[in-house]
Backbone as XML, in Angstrom:
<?xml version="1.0"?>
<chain id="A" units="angstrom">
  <residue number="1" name="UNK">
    <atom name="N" x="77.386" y="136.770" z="92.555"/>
    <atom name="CA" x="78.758" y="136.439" z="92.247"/>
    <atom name="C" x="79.649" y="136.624" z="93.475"/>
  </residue>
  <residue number="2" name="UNK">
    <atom name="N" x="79.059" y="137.677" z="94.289"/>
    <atom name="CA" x="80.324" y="138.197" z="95.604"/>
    <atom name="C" x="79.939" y="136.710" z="96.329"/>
  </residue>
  <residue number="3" name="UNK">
    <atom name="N" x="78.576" y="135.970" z="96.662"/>
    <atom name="CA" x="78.511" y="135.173" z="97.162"/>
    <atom name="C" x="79.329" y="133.706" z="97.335"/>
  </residue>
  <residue number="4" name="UNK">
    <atom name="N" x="79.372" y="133.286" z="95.506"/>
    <atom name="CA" x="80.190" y="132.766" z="95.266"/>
    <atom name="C" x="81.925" y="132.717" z="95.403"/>
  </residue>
  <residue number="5" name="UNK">
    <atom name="N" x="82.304" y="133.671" z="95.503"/>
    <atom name="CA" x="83.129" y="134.160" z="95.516"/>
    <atom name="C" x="83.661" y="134.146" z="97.340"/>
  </residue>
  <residue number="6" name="UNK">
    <atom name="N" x="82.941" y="134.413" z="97.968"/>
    <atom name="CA" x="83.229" y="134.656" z="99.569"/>
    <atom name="C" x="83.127" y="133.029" z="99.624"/>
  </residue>
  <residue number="7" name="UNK">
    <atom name="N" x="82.142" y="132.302" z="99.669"/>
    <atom name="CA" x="81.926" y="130.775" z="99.559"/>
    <atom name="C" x="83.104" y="129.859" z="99.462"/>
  </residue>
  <residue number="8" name="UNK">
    <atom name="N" x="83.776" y="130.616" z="98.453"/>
    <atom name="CA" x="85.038" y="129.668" z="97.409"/>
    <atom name="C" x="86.373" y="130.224" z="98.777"/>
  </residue>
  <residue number="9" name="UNK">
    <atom name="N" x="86.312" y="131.632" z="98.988"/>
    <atom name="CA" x="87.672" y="131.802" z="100.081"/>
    <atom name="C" x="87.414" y="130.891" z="100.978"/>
  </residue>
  <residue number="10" name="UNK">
    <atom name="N" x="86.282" y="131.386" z="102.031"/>
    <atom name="CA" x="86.155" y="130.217" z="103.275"/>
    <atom name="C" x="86.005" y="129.274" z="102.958"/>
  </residue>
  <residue number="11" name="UNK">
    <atom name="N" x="85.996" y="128.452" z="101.919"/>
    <atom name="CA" x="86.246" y="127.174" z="101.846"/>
    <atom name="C" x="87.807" y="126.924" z="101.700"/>
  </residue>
  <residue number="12" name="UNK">
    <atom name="N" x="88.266" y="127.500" z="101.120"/>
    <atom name="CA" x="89.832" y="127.587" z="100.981"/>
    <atom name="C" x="90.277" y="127.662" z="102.194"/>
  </residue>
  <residue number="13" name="UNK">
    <atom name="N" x="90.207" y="128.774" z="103.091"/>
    <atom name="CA" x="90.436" y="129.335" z="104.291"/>
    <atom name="C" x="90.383" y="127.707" z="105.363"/>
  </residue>
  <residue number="14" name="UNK">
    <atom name="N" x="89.035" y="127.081" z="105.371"/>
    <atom name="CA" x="88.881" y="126.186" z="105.832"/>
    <atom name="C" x="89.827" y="125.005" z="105.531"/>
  </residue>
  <residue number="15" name="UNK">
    <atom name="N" x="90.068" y="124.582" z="104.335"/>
    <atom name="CA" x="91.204" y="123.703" z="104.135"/>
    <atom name="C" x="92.363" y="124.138" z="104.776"/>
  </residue>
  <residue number="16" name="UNK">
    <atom name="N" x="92.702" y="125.296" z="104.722"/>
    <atom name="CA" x="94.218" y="125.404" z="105.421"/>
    <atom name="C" x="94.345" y="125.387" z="106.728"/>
  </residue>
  <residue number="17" name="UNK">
    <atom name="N" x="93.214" y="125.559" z="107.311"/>
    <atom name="CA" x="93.188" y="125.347" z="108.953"/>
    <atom name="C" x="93.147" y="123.800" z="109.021"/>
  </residue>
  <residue number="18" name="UNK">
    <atom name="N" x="92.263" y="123.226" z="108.585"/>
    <atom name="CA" x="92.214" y="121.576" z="108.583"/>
    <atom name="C" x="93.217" y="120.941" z="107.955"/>
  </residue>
  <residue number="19" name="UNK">
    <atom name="N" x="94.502" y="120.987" z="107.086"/>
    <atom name="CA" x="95.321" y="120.542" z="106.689"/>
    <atom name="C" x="96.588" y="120.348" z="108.104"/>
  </residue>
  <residue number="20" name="UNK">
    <atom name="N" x="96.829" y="121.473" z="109.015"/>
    <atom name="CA" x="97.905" y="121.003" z="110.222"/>
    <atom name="C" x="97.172" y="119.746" z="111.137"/>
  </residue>
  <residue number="21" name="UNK">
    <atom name="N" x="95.824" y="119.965" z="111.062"/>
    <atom name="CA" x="95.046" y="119.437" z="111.982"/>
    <atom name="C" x="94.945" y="117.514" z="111.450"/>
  </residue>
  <residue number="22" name="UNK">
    <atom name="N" x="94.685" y="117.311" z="110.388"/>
    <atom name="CA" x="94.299" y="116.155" z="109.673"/>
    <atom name="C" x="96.143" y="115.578" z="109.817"/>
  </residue>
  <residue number="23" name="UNK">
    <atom name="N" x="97.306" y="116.183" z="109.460"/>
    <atom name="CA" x="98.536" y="115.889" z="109.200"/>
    <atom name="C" x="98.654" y="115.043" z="110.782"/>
  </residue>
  <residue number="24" name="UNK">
    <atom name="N" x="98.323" y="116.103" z="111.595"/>
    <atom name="CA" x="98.691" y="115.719" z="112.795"/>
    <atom name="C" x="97.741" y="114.522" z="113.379"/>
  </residue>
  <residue number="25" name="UNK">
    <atom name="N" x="96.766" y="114.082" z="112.995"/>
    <atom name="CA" x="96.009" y="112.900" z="113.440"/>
    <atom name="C" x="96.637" y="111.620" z="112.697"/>
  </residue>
  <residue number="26" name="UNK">
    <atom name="N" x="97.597" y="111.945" z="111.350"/>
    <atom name="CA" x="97.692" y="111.292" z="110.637"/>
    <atom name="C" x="99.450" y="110.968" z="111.109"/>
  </residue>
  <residue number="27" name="UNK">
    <atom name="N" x="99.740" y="111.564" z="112.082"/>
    <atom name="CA" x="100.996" y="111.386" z="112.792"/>
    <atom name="C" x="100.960" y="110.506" z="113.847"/>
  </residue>
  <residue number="28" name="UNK">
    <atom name="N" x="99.809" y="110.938" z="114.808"/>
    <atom name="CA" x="99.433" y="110.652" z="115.869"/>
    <atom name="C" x="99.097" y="108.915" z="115.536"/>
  </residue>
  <residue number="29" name="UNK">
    <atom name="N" x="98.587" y="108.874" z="114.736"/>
    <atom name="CA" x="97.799" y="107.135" z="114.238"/>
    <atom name="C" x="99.157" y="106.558" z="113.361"/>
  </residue>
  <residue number="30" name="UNK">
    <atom name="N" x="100.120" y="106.923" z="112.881"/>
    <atom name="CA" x="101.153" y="106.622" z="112.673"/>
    <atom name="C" x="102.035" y="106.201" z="114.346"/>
  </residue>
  <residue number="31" name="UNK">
    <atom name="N" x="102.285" y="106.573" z="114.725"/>
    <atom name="CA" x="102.602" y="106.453" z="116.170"/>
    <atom name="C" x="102.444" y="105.494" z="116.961"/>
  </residue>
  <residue number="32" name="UNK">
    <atom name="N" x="101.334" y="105.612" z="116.858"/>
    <atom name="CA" x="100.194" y="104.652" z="117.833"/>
    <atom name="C" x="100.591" y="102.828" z="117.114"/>
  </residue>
  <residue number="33" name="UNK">
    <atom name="N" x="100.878" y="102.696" z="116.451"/>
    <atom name="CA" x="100.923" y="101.323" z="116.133"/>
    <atom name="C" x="102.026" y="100.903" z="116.440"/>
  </residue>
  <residue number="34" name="UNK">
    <atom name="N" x="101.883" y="99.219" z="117.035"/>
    <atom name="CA" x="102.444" y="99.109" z="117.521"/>
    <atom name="C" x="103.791" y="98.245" z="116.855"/>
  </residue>
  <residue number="35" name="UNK">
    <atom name="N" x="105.247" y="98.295" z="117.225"/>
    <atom name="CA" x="105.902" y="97.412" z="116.521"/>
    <atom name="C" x="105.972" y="95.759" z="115.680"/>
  </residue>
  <residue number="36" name="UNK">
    <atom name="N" x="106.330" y="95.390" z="114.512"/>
    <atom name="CA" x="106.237" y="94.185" z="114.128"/>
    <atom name="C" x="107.094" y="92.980" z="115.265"/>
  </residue>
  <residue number="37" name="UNK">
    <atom name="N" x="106.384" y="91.984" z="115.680"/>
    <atom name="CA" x="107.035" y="90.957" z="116.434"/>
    <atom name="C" x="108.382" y="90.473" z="115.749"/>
  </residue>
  <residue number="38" name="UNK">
    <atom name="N" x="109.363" y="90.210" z="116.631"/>
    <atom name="CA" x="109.895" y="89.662" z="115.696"/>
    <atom name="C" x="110.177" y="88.306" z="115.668"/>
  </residue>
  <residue number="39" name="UNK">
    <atom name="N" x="110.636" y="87.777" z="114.161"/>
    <atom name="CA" x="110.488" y="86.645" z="113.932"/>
    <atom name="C" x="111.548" y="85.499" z="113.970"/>
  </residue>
  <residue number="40" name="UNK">
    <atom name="N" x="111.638" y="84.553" z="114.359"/>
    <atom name="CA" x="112.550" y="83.387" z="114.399"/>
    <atom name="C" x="112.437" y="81.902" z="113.463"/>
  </residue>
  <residue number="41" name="UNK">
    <atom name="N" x="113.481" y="82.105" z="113.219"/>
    <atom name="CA" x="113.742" y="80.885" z="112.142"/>
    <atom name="C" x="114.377" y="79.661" z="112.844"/>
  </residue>
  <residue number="42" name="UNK">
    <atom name="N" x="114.138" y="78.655" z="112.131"/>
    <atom name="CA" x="114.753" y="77.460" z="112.418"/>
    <atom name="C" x="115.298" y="76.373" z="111.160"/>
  </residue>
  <residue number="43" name="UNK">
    <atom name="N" x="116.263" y="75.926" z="111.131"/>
    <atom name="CA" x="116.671" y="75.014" z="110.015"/>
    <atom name="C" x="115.773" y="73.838" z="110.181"/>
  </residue>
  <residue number="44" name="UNK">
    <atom name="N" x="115.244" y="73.384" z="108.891"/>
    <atom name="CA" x="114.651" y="72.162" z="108.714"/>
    <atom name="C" x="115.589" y="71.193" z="108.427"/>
  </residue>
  <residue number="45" name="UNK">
    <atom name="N" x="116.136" y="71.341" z="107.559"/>
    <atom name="CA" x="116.910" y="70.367" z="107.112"/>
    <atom name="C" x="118.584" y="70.311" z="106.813"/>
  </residue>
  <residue number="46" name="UNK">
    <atom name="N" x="119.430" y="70.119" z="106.910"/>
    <atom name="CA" x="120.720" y="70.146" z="106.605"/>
    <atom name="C" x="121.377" y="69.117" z="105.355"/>
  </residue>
  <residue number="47" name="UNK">
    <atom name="N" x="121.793" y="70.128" z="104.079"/>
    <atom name="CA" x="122.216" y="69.120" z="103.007"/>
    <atom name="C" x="123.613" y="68.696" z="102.696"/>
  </residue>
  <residue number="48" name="UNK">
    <atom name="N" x="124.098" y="67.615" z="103.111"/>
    <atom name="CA" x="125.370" y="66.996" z="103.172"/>
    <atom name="C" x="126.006" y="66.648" z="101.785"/>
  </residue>
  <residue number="49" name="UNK">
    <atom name="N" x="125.237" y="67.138" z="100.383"/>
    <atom name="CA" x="125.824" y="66.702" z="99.227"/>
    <atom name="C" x="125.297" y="65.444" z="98.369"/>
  </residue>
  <residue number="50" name="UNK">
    <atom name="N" x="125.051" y="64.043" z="98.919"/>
    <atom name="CA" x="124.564" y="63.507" z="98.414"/>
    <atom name="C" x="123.346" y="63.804" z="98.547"/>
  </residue>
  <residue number="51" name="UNK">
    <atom name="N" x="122.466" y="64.355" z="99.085"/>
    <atom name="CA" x="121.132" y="64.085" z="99.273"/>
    <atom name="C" x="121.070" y="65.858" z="98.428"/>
  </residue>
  <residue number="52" name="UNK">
    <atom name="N" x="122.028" y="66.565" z="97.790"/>
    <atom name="CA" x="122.264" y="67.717" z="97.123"/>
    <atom name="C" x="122.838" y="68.974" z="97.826"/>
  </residue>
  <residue number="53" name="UNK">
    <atom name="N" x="122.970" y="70.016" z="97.269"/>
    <atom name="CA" x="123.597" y="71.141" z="97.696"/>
    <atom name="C" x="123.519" y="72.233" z="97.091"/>
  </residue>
  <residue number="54" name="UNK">
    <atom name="N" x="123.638" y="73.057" z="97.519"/>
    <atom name="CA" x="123.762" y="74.593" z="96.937"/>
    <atom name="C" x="121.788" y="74.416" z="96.157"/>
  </residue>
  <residue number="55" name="UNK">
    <atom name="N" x="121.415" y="75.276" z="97.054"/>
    <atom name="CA" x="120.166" y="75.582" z="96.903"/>
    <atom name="C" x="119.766" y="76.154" z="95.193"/>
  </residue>
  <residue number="56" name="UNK">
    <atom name="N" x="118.694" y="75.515" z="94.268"/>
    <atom name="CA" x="119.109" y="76.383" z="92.730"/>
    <atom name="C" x="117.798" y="77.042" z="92.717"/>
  </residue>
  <residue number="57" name="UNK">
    <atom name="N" x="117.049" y="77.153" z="93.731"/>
    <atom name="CA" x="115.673" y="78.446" z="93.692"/>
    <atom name="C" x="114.712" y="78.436" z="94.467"/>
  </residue>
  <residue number="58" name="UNK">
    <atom name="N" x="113.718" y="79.114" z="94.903"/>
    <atom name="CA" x="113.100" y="79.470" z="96.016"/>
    <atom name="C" x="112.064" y="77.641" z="96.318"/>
  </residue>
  <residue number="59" name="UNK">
    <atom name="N" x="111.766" y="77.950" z="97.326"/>
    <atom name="CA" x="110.753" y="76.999" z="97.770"/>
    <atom name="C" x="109.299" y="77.112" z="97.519"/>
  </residue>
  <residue number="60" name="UNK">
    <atom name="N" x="108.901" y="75.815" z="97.290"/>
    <atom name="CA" x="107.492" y="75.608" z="97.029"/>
    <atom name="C" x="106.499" y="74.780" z="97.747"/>
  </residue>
  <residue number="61" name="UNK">
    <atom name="N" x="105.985" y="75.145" z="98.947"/>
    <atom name="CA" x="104.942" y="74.635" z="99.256"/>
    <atom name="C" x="103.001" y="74.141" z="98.856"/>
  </residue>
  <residue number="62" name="UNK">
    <atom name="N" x="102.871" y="73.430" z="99.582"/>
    <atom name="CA" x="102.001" y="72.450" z="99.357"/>
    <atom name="C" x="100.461" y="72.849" z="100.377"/>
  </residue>
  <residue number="63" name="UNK">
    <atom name="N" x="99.557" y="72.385" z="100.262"/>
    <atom name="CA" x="98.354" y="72.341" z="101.120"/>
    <atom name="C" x="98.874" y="71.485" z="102.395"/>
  </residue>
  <residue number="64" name="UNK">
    <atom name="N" x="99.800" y="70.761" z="102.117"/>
    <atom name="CA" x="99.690" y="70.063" z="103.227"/>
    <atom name="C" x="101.120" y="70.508" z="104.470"/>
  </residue>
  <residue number="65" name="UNK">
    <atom name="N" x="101.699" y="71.884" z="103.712"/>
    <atom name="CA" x="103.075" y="72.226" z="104.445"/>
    <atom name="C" x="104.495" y="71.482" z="104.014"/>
  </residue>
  <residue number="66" name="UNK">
    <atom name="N" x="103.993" y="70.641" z="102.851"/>
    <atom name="CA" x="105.351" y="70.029" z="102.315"/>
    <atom name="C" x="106.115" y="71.121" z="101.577"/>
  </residue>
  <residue number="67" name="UNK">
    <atom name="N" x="107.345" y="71.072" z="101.074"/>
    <atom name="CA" x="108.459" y="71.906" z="100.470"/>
    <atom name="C" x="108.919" y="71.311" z="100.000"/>
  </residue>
  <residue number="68" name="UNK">
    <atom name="N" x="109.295" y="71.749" z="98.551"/>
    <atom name="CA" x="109.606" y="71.153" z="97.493"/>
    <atom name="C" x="110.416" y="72.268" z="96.859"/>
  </residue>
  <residue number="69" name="UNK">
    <atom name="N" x="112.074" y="71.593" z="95.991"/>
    <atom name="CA" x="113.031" y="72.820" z="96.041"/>
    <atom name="C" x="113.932" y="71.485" z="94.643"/>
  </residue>
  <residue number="70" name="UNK">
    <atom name="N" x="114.949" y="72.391" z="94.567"/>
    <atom name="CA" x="115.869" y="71.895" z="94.208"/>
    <atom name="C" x="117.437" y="72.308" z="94.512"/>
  </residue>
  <residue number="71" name="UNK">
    <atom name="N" x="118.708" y="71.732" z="94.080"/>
    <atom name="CA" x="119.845" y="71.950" z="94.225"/>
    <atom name="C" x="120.218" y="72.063" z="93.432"/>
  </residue>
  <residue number="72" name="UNK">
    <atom name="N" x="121.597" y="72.627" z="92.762"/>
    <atom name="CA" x="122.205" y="72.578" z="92.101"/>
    <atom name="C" x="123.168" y="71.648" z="91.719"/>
  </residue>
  <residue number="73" name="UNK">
    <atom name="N" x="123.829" y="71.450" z="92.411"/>
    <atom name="CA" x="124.745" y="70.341" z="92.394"/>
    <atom name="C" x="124.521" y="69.122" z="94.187"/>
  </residue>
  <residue number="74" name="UNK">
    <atom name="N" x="125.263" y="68.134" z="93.683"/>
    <atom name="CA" x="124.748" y="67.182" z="94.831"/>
    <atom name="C" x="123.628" y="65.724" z="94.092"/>
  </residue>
  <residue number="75" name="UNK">
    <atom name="N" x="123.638" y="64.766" z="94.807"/>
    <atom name="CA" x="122.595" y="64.043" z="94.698"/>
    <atom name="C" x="123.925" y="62.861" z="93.824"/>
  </residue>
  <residue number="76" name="UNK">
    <atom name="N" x="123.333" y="61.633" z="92.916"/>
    <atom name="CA" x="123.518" y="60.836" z="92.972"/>
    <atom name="C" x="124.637" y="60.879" z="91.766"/>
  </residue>
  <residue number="77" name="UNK">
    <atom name="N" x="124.356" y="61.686" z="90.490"/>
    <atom name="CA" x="125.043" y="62.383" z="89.715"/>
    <atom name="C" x="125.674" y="63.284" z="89.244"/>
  </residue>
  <residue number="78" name="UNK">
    <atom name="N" x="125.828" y="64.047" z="90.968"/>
    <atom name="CA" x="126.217" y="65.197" z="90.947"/>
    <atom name="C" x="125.585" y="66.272" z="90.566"/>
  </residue>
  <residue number="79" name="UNK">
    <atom name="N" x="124.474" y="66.459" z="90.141"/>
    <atom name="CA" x="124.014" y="67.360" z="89.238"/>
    <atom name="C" x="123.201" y="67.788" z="89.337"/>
  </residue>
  <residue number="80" name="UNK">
    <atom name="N" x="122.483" y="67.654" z="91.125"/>
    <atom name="CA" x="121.380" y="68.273" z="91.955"/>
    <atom name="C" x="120.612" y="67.145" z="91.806"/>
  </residue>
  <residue number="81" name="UNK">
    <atom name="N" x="119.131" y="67.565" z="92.674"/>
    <atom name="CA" x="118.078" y="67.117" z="93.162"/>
    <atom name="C" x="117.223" y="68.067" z="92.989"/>
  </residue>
  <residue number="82" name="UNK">
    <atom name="N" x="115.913" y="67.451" z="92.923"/>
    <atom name="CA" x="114.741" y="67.673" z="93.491"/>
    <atom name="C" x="114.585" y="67.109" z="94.724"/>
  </residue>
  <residue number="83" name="UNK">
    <atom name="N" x="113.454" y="67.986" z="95.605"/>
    <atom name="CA" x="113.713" y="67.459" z="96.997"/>
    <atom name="C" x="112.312" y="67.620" z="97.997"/>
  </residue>
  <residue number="84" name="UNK">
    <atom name="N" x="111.887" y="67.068" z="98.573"/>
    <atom name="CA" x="110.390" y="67.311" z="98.942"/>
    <atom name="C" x="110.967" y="67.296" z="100.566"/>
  </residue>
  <residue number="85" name="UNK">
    <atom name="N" x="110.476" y="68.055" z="101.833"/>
    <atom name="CA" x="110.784" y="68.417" z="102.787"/>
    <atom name="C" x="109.107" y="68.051" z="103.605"/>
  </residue>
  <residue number="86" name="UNK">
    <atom name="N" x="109.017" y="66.949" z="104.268"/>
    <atom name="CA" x="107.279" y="67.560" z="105.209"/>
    <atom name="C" x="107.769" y="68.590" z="106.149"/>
  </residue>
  <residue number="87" name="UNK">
    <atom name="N" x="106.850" y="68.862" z="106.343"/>
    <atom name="CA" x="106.904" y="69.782" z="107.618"/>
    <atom name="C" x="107.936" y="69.232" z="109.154"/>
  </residue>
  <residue number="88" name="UNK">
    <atom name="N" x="107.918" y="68.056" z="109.390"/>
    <atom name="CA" x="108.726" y="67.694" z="110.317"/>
    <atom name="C" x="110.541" y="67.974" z="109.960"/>
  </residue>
  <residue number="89" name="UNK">
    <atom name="N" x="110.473" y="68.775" z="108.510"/>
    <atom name="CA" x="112.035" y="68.472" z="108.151"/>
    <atom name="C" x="112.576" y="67.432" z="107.236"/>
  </residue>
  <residue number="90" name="UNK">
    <atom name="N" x="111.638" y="66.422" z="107.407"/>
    <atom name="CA" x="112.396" y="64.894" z="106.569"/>
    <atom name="C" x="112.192" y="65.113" z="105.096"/>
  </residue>
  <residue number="91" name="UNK">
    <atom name="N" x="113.802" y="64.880" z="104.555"/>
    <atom name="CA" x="113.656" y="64.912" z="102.896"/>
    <atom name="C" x="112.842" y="63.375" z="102.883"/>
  </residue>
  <residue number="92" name="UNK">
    <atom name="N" x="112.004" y="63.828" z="101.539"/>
    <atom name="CA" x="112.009" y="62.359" z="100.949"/>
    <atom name="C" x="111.725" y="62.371" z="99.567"/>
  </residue>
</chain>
């Protein structure tokens, strides 16, 4: 039982020495990485109203890089669009 018992401290004993030690590798590798690039945007397209306006929800792309969206208001009845974007920008 004393065996067990001595077994169970130095194992304890051992965790608390290895706990500053593990924190600090786990600082060190925190550290070490390196910053996110950062990123730049560019407008594809610009909406003048008839062709729609006021964006009404996120974008949806395609396999082929097309974007597909809608407006809220704008377009032929006022009352938004659907709108498909290729990749070069061009509604169609």
């Amino acid at each position: 039982m004393k065996k067990r018992l001595a077994f169970a401290q130095s194992l304890a004993e051992a965790r608390r020495k290895a706990m500053p030690v593990a924190g600090l590798l786990l600082l060190l590798s925190l550290l070490a990485v390196q910053p996110a690039m950062a990123q730049t945007y560019s407008v594809l397209h610009s909406f003048t109203g008839p062709d729609g306006s006021v964006p009404g929800a996120g974008l949806t792309r395609d396999a082929s890089g097309n974007l597909y969206g809608t407006t809220i208001t704008g377009g032929a009845s006022g009352a938004g669009v659907v709108f498909k974007l290729n990749p070069a920008g061009e509604e169609t």
